[in-house]
N, C-alpha and C positions, 0 to 999 in steps of 0.2 A: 504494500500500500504506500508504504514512503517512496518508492520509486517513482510511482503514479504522482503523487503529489510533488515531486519535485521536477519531474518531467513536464509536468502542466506547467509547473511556476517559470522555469523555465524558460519555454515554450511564451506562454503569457507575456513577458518579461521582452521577449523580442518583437512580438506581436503589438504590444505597448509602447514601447522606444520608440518614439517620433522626435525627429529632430531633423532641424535644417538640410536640406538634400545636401550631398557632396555635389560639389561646384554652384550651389545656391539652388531658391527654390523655381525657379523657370528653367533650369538647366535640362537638354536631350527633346529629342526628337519626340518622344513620350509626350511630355510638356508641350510640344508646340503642338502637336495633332488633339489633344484632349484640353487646351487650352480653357479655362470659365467654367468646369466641368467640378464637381465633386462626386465625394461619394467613395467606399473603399473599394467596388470594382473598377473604378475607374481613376482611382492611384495605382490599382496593382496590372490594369492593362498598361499604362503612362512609365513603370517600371520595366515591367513585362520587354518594350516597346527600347526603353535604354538599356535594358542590360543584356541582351537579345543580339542588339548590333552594334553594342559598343559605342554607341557614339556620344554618349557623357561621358564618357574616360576621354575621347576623343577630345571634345569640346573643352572640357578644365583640363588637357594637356597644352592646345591652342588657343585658348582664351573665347571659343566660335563655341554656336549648339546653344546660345545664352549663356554657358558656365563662365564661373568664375571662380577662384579659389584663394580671393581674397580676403573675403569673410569669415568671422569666425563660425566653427560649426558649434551648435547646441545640442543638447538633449533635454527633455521635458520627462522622460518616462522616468520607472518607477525601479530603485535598487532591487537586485533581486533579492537583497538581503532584510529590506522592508515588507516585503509580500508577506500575507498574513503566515505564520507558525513558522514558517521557513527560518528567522533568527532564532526561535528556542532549539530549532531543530540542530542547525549550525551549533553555537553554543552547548549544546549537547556533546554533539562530536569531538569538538573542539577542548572539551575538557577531558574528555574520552582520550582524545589523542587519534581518533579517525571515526570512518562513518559515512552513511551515503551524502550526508547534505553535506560534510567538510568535501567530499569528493567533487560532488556539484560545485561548490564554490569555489575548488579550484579548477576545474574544469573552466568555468564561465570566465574567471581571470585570464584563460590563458598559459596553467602553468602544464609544462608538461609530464606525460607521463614519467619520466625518468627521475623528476624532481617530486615526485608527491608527496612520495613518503617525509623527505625533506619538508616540505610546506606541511604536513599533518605533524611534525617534531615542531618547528619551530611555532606556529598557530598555538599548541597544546605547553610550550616552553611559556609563553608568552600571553597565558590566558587573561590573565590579572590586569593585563598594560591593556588588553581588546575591550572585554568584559569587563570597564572600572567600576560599575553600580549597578543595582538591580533594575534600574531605570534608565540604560545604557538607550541612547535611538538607534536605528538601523543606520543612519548616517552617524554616528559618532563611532559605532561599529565598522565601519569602511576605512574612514580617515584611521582609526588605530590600526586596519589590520596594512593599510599602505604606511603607516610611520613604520613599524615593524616590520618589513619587508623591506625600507629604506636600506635597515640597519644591517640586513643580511645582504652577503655578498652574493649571494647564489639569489636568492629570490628578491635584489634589486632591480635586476634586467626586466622584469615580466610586469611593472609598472608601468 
């Protein structure tokens, strides 16, 4: 059942992440044919349509297509580490010292297999500095577990 649930969370989590298109938000041929259009099939034809033929990578390489990549990008969506239960579940693990949600979260970071085990050592070395208060937010939860990872040689790079 925790796989189910963190699989959705997940899942959710990318589904949810809206932020500013790479090369801005008119950027690709997508955009230009669906132009005044909303709607979620009609962002994921407008996607569909740029990632298909490439020609938003094309356009924010040559500055054409409307892109530009001089903007900063944003994100609006939700940690995955905020998603409801998903932090007790981490935390769980985390003091465990492993576990399918520390697996998930580092999965979603980015760390690789070969470093896990690592990242479940030093997360579960390091619970105290993550987990300051019983009343910890999912964001004060991130910021610790990226200061802690600062601090480590091996799991600096994956920041």
């Amino acid at each position: 059942m925790k796989k189910v649930i963190l699989a959705a969370a997940l899942l959710g989590s990318s589904v949810t992440a809206f932020a500013e298109a790479p090369g801005g938000p008119g950027c690709g041929w997508g955009n230009l044919l669906f132009k005044g259009q909303n709607g979620l099939p009609i962002h994921l034809l407008a996607t569909l349509v740029n990632g298909t033929s490439g020609n938003a990578t094309f356009g924010m390489t040559t500055g054409t297509n409307g892109c530009s990549t001089s903007g900063n990008l944003t994100y609006n969506g939700k940690s995955l580490l905020g998603m409801t239960g998903v932090l007790e579940e981490v935390a769980q693990d985390m003091a465990a010292g492993q576990g399918e949600a520390l697996t998930a979260l580092s999965v979603s970071m980015g760390i690789p297999t070969a470093e896990r085990t690592h990242f479940n050592a030093v997360m579960h070395q390091n619970f105290s500095a993550i987990f300051t208060s019983k009343d910890v937010t999912a964001g004060e939860v991130a910021d610790n577990i990226t200061a802690v990872m600062q601090k480590d040689e091996k799991l600096a790079k994956f920041i």
